[in-house]
C-alpha positions, -999 to +999 in steps of 0.1 A: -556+443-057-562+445-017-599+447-002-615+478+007-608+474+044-570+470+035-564+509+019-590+519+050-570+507+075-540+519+057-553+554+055-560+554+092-528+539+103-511+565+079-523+593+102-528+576+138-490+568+140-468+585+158-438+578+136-460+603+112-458+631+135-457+656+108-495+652+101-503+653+135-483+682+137-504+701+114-536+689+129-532+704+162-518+739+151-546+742+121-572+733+156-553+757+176-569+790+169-607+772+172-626+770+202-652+735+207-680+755+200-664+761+164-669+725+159-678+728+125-652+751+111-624+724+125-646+695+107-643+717+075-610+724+078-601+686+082-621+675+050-602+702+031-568+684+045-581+650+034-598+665-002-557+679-014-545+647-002-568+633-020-559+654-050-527+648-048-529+609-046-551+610-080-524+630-098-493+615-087-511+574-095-516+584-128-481+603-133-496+639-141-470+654-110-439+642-097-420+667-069-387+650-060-392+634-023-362+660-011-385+690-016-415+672-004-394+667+034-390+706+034-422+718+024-437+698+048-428+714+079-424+745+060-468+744+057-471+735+100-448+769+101-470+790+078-498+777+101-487+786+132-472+814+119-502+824+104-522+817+137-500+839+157-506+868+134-536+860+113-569+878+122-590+866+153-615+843+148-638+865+155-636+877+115-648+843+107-656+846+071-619+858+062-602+840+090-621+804+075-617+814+040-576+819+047-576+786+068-595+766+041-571+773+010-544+768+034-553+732+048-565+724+009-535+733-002-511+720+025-529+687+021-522+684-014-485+688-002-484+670+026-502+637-002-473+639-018-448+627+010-474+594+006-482+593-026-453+571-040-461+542-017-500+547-028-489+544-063-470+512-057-499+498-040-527+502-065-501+484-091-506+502-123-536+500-143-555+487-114-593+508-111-579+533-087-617+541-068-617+514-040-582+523-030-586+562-029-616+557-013-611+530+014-578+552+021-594+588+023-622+570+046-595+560+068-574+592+068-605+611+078-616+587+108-581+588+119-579+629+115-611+627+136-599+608+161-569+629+165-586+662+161-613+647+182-582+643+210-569+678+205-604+695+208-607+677+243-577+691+257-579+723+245-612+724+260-596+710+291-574+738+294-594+770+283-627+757+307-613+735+334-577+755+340-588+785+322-563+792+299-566+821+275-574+812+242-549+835+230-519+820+254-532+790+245-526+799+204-494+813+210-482+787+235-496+758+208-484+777+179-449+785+190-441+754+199-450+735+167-433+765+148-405+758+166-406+719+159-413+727+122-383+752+121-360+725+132-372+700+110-370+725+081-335+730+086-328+690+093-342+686+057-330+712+036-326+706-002-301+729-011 
């Protein structure tokens, strides 16, 4: 079985490149609608993320759900469309108890899809009836640094162009939102299952 600091790096790397776009994707239209100041609400939100990938990684390793990988490559985009969708139309953040509560099962849930587009390769990894603890672990450590980072990025230019440029928030939403829609929509439509 690999070291700790293998399946951390891993996890990391799994959301840091670029080639992964998908994830990134999602991170910056779930951040979209939240200001800095809502620091905490984004850090929730990102846990959430990593917790149904998490999920997911537990049940696929030990064979108790299997989704055909065809599927997976629609419903991907399909969640950063709800998103921004959902942004676009959703309450303001101003009602912050429904507006969080709606966000939370959404990024809990899209992360348990969005685990399952990994999940294969995670399997393979851990080689069967290897202890399953240290490899979930070091990689959900390293997801969440990397979603941090990246979140981390996003918050910073947000802020950049509501405070420095001024930029409405709502422009902002809609400008962020529409444009990963749009990038979903395409993507959606590249990998159809039917």
């Amino acid at each position: 079985m690999h070291p700790f600091e293998f399946y951390l790096t891993l996890g990391f790397d799994h959301i840091s490149n670029l080639a992964g776009y998908d994830h990134i994707l999602f991170l910056i239209v779930l951040c979209a609608v939240y200001r800095i100041q809502q620091w905490r609400n984004i850090l929730i939100l990102v846990t959430a993320f990593t917790i149904g990938h998490s999920v997911t990684l537990v049940l696929v390793s030990f064979d108790l759900v299997t989704i055909p990988s065809s599927i997976i490559k629609f419903l991907i985009p399909t969640t950063i469309f709800i998103t921004a969708f959902s942004n676009v139309i959703g309450p303001s953040t101003d009602v912050k108890s429904m507006r969080m509560r709606q966000n939370y099962v959404m990024a809990l849930f899209f992360g348990f899809i969005h685990g399952m587009d990994f999940s294969n390769y995670f399997k393979a990894l851990i080689m069967g009836n290897s202890s399953i603890v240290v490899p979930l672990l070091g990689f959900n450590i390293g997801i969440e640094l990397g979603q941090l980072l990246v979140v981390f990025f996003i918050v910073g230019v947000a802020f950049l162009f509501l405070n420095v440029f001024r930029v409405k928030h709502r422009d902002w939403n809609v400008f962020i939102s529409g444009a990963a829609a749009g990038m979903s929509l395409i993507s959606m439509l590249e990998n159809k299952f039917w």
